[in-house]
C-alpha positions, 0 to 999 in steps of 0.5 A: 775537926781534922787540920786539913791546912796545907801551904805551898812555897814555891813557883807561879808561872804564866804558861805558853803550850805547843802542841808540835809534831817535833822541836824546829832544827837550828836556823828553822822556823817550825809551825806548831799544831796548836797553841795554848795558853794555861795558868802553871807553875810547879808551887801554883799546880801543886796548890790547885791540885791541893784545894781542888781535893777539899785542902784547906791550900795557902798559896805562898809566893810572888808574881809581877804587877801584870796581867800574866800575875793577874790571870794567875791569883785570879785563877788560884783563887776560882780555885779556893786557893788562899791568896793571902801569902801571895805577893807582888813584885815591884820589879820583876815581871811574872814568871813564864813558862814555854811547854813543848807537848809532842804527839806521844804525851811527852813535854820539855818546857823552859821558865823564866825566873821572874818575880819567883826569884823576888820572895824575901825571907821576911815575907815567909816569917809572915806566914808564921800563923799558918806554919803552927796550924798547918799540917803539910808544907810542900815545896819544889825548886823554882824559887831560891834555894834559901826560901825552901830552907828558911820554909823546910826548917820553920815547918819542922820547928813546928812538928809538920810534914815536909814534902819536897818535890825536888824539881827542877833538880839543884844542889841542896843544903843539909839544912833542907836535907834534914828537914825533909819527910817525904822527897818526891823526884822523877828519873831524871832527878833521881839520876841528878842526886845518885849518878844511876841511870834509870832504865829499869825498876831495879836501877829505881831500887838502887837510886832511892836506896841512894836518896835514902842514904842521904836524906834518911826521909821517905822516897817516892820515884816517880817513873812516868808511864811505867809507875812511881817506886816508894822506899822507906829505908826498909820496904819498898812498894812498887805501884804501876801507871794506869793505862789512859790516851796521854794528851800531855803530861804537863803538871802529872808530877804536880797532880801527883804532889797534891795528891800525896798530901792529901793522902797523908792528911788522910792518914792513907797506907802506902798502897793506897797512897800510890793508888790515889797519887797515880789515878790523879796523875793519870786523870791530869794527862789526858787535858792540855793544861796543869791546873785545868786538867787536874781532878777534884776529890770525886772525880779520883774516886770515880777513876779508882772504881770505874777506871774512867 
């Protein structure tokens, strides 16, 4: 039987969506459109997006003891997330997020760290078991930088592969550079790790030779409406974006993450593997919300040969 097992360390955040013509100057109270409210965080839309596609998904990470982490574990687990792993803070309140939707697609969002800051070392040793059986480990940034090592280093003892989604951008250790197979960024990460502004393909061409210098792994660009650029060290592929009616493009990037994993637990080509990771992203901008606007397995098949 195929070893579809995937855990995720990383961030679990309440979601509060405005839906605004623009931002309210400094000193002004701004009337927004709409209001909406959806279960995110980078770690936790990465594992709905995983299980949503048939993964075998363990959610590991922290909430607070309130009805913000209530709605999230119950929400995973309508989801066939493993909740095993997922604990709950004694001290801090669940992690929130505030999105900011604009008519063009296009998001800004700030988080509170909350309970995400509170997960022990001792609690990823637990997770020890699924570590040896897994197949892909994903993590991100919202939760300390000594969890994502500690996680990295304990994947790659056991022989799995690593996927960083370097985001939101911070200093990384080369303990975490070192045990990287796959990074994943956006321009403006890109442009946080290599100092080259990304206004083009071709300053995507110099950014990930750039990444690639550095953590020697394979590197996935992701480049909004214009496409996603993977390099290797050696070939480059280029895959444009499907031309789709963005709603809003919170939780795309994470689409995109679930669905490198299961590409490659699937043993996809890199062709196909940009293909399948942009018809998910593509299919989740067009709903208000990450995890309830990602697909299931059929629904990116479907997309892939129909365009809709």
């Amino acid at each position: 039987m195929k070893d579809n097992d995937v855990i995720v360390v990383g961030s679990l955040n309440y979601d509060i969506l405005f839906k605004q013509e623009r931002l309210p100057h400094i000193g002004e109270t701004y009337t927004a459109d709409e209001v909406a409210f959806a279960c995110g965080g980078k770690g936790a839309n990465q594992a709905t997006q995983c299980a949503k596609l048939g993964l075998n998904t363990y959610m590991v990470g922290k909430i607070g003891n309130d009805n913000f982490g209530s709605i999230l574990r119950t929400n995973l687990i309508k989801n066939h997330v493993n909740v095993d792993y997922l604990g709950e803070s004694d001290t801090s309140s669940t992690g929130l997020g505030v999105v900011n939707a604009f008519n063009d697609g296009s998001v800004i969002a700030t988080i509170s760290k909350g309970a995400n800051f509170d997960i022990l070392e001792q609690e990823i040793e637990l997770v020890d078991p699924i570590f040896k059986r897994c197949s892909v480990l994903i993590i991100q940034l919202e939760i300390p930088i000594e969890i994502v090592e500690l996680a990295a280093v304990k994947a790659k003892k056991h022989g799995k592969i690593v996927i960083l989604n370097a985001a939101p951008a911070v200093p990384l250790t080369d303990r975490i550079r070192d045990n990287v197979d796959y990074l994943v960024v956006n321009e403006t990460e890109a442009q946080f790790y290599t100092e080259i502004s990304i206004n083009s393909i071709e300053d995507a061409h110099k950014a990930a030779e750039v990444l690639w210098e550095e953590f020697h792994s394979k590197i996935i660009i992701t480049l909004g409406e214009s496409g996603s650029l993977y390099y290797d060290g050696s070939d480059y592929y280029f895959e444009p974006a499907k031309k789709v009616k963005a709603i809003e493009t919170t939780g795309a990037g994470d689409s995109f993450v679930g669905a490198l994993a299961y590409s490659l637990i699937n043993k996809f080509s890199v062709r196909e593997t940009l293909q399948f990771c942009t018809a998910a992203s593509a299919l989740t901008v067009q709903g208000i919300g990450a995890q309830e606007s990602m697909p299931r397995l059929k629904e990116i098949k479907s997309f892939m040969q129909n365009g809709d």
